[in-house]
Residue, then its C-alpha position, 0 to 999 in steps of 0.5 A: x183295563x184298557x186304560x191300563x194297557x194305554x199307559x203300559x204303551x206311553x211307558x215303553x214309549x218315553x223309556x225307549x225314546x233317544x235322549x240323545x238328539x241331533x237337533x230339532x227346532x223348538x218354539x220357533x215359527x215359520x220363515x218367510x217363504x224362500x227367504x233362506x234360498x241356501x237351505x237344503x233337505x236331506x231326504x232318504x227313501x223310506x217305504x218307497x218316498x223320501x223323507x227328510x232326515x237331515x239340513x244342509x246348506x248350499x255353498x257353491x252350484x254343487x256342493x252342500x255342507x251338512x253334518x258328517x253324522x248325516x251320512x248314509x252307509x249304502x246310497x243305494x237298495x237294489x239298485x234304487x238311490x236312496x238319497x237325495x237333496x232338495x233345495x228351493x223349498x219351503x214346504x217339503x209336502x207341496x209340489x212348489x215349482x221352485x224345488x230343484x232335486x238332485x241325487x247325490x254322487x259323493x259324501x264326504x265326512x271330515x276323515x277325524x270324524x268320531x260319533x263318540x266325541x262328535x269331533x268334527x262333524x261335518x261333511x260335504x255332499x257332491x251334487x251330481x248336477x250343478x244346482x240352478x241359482x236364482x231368487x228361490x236357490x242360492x249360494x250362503x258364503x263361507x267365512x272369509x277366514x278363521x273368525x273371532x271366537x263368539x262372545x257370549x250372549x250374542x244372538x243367532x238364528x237357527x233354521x231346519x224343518x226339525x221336529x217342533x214342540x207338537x214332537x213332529x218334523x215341520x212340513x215348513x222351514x222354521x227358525x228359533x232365535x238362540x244366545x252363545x253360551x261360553x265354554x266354560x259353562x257348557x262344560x260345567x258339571x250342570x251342563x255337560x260335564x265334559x261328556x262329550x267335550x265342547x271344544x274350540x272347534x264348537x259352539x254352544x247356543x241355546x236359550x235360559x229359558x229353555x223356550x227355544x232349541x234345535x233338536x232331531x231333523x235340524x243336524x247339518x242345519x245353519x247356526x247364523x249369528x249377525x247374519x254370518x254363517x257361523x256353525x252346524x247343528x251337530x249334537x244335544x241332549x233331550x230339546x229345549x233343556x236350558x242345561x243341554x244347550x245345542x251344540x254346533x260345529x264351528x264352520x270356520x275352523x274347517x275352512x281350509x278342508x272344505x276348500x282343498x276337500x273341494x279342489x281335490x275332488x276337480x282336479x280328479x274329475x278333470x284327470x279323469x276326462x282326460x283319460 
């Protein structure tokens, strides 16, 4: 009977579990220590501690990229903040000296944003103090300009502190090595289907083999390819299926909102002392 009942639970559990994701690393391993200093953990408080939910990265002292279906309606409960970002870490349990933690004062998701398409997803978070740069916490640069598109087969890497293969998020930072996927296939009936549309605004990456993924706990995460940040980790379905590859914001199509989002947002602080 009690066998019975156990296997009753597992049931509810896999027909009640999202197939939809928004990206984890799977078959990766742990970075080295502070080697991605840019990295930072999107936490929200949950039964009184903050919890990661979400990657970002850190692109200049006070502003970090991330995914706009990262945002948290609500920043507050009961006058408490409910989010907060951490850089400079490796592991997100231990008390490491080189954590630097902030609130945050503005998020900001790309106006044409749409969860259903998941166009554009991407987002930038105001930090309400300047982060401070050193060995542990440091700034990864944008692209220059509008880059080549990624030829397919080109290797990259992807890093969060996802869920992983043992299906709980890592305490430590991860990284998967993952291959661009051309379009056409991604869009193919076997893959996507059109459903949602991978555009020219994304990129799609992931392995043949299914061996490696990102998935839930990466979204807003880095996609670096020849050591370039290119991409966000944005949407997939299920982990690790060869089929349903990541899918990832193309950094570089957003660089003019990035910057006027950000010059924006100076020029109305700086009016703003003056009153």
């Amino acid at each position: 009977m009690k066998l019975l009942y156990n296997l009753h639970v597992l049931l509810i559990v896999i027909f009640l579990s999202p197939a939809y994701h928004g990206d984890e690393i799977i078959g990766g391993h742990d970075v080295e220590p502070h080697s991605k200093p840019y990295m930072a953990s999107l936490q929200k408080l949950k039964w009184g501690r903050y919890e990661h939910y979400c990657g970002g990265v850190l692109i200049n002292g006070e502003w970090v990229l991330t995914a706009a279906h990262c945002e948290i309606k609500d920043g507050t409960i009961a006058g408490e903040r409910k989010l907060q970002v951490v850089l400079g870490a490796h592991s997100l349990s231990q008390n490491e000296s080189s954590k630097q933690i902030f609130h945050i004062k503005r998020q900001i998701p790309h106006p044409e944003y749409r969860r259903k398409t998941m166009a554009n997803d991407i987002m930038l978070l105001e930090l309400e103090t300047n982060a401070m740069i050193n060995n542990d916490v440091k700034v990864l640069k944008l692209p220059g300009g509008m880059a080549d598109d990624l030829k397919p087969g080109t290797s990259c890497l992807v890093a969060g502190w996802g869920i992983t293969s043992k299906g709980f998020l890592s305490d430590t930072l991860q990284e998967v090595t993952i291959e661009v996927i051309d379009r056409k296939t991604c869009n193919s009936k076997d893959y996507y289907n059109h459903k949602p549309e991978v555009t020219q605004n994304m990129i799609c990456a992931g392995d043949s083999e299914g061996r490696g993924d990102s998935c839930k706990g990466d979204s807003g995460g880095p996609l670096l390819c020849n050591g370039k940040y290119v991409g966000i980790v944005s949407f997939g379905t299920g982990c690790a299926d060869p089929k349903k590859p990541g899918v990832y914001t193309f950094v570089s199509k957003y660089l003019c909102w990035i910057w006027k989002t950000i010059a924006m947002q100076a020029y109305n602080m700086t009016n703003e002392k003056l009153y």
